[in-house]
C-alpha positions as semicolon CSV with decimal commas, in nm:
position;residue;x (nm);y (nm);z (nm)
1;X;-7,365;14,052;-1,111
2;X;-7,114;13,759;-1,143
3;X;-6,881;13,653;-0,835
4;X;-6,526;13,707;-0,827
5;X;-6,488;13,357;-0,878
6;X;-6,688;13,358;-1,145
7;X;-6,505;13,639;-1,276
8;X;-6,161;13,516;-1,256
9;X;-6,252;13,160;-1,413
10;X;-6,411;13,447;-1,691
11;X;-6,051;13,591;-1,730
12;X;-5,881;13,256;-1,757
13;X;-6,083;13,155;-2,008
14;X;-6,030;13,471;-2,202
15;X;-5,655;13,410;-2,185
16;X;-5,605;13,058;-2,323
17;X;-5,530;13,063;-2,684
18;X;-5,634;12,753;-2,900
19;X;-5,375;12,579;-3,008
20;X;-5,293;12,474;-3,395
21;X;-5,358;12,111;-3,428
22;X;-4,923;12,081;-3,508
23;X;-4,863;12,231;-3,185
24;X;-5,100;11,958;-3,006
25;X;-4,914;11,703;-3,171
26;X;-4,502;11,885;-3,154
27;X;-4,654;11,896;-2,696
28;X;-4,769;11,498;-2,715
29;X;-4,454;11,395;-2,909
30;X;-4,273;11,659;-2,685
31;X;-4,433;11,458;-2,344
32;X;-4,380;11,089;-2,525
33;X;-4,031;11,227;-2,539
34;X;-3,959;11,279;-2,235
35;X;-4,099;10,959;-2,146
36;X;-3,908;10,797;-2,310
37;X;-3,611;10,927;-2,158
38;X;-3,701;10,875;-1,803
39;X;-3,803;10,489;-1,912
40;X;-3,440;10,487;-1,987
41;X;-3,290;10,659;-1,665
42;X;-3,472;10,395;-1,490
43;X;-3,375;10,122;-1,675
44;X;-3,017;10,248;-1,655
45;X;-3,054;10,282;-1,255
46;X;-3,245;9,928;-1,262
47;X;-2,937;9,791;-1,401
48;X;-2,687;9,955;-1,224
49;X;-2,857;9,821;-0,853
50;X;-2,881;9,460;-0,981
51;X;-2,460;9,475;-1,063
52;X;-2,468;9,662;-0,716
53;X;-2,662;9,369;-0,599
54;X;-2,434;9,105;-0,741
55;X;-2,129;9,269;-0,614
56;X;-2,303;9,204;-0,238
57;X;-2,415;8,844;-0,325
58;X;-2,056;8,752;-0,416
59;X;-1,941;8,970;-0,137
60;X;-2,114;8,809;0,097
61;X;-2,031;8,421;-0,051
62;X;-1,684;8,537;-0,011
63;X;-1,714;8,620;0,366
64;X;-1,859;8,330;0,422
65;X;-1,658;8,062;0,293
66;X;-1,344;8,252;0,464
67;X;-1,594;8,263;0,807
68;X;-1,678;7,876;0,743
69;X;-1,757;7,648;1,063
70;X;-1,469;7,472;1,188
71;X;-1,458;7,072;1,081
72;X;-1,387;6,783;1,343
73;X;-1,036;6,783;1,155
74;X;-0,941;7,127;1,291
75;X;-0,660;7,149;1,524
76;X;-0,919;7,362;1,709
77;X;-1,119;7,106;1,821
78;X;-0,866;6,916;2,024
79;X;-0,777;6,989;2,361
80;X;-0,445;7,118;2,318
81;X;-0,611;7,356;2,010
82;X;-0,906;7,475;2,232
83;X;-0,603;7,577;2,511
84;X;-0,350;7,681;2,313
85;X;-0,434;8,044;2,290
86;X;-0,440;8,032;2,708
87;X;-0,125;7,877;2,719
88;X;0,068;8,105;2,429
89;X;-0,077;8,369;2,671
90;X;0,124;8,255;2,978
């Protein structure tokens, strides 16, 4: 007497048709297909993050030239520059 188990792997078996050797190859062209076509959405994605990434490099190089140190030169660094804001205040 066989298992139910045994039985049901019995069924499956009896179920799956053998394919035609053109249907094996129309399902591996069908898979190398679609492949294909996610090899592209990626590569599509990939390049759209490395503009995105660009866009924050040159972002960034932007904010920081306008956020650069202030030089010796600056009126800021004198006295009457390092005040000035206290005294406007007044």
């Amino acid at each position: 007497m066989m298992s139910f188990k045994e039985w049901m792997v019995a069924e499956d078996a009896r179920k799956v048709k053998p394919m035609d050797p053109d249907e094996v190859k129309l399902r591996a062209l069908e898979n190398e297909v679609a492949v294909l076509r996610k090899n592209i959405q990626l590569r599509k994605a990939r390049t759209r993050a490395q503009k995105d990434i660009a866009a924050v490099h040159k972002a960034q190089q932007e904010l920081s030239i306008q956020q650069r140190p202030l030089s010796v030169e600056d009126e800021n660094w004198t006295l009457e520059g390092c005040l000035s804001p206290y005294i406007r205040a007044q």
